[in-house]
C-alpha positions in Angstrom: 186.6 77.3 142.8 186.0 76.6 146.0 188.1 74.2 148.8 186.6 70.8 148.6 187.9 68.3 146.3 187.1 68.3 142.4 187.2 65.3 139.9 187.9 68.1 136.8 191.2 69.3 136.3 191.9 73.3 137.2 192.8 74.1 133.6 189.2 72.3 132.5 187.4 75.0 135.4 189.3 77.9 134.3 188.3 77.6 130.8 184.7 76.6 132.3 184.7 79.4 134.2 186.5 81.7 131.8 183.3 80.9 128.9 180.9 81.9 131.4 182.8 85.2 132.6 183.2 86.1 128.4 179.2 85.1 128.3 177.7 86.3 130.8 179.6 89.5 131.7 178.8 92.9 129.5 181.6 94.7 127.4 181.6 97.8 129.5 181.9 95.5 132.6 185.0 93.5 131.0 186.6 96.3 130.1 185.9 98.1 133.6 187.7 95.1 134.7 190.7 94.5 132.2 191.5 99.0 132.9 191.5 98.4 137.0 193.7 94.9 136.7 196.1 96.4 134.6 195.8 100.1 136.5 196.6 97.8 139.8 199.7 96.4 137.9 200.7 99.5 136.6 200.4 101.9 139.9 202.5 98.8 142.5 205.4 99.0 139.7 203.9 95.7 138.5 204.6 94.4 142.0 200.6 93.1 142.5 200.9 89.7 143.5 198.3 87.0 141.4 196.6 86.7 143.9 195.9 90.0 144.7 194.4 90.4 141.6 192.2 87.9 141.6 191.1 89.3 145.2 190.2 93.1 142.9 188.4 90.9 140.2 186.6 88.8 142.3 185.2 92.5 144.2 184.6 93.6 141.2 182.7 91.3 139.8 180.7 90.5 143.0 179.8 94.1 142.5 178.8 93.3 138.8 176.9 90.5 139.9 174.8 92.9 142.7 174.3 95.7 140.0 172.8 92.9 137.5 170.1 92.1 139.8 169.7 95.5 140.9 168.7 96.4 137.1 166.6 92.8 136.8 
């Protein structure tokens, strides 16, 4: 998650942080989401690198996140 040193194992934050997302995150927003990663994948001739998608998701979720307290 971030770059100082963690005493849980990366699969145990994933699935962490992979409960929250499902959680927290509305259907519309998920699925907004899921069309643009695989959209990204499909238009670079599935040449996107990882990390490149996690760069869209974590933008797009940021933006989630702004529009959330926006409606609070």
């Amino acid at each position: 998650m971030n770059d100082r040193p963690s005493m849980i194992s990366k699969e145990v934050e994933q699935r962490i942080v992979g409960y929250y997302m499902v959680m927290k995150m509305i259907e519309a927003q998920y699925l907004e989401l899921e069309s643009a990663l695989v959209d990204a994948k499909y238009f670079s001739n599935e040449q996107i690198s990882e990390d490149d998608q996690v760069n869209l998701g974590v933008q797009m979720i940021n933006r989630f996140l702004e529009e959330n307290v926006e409606r609070a």
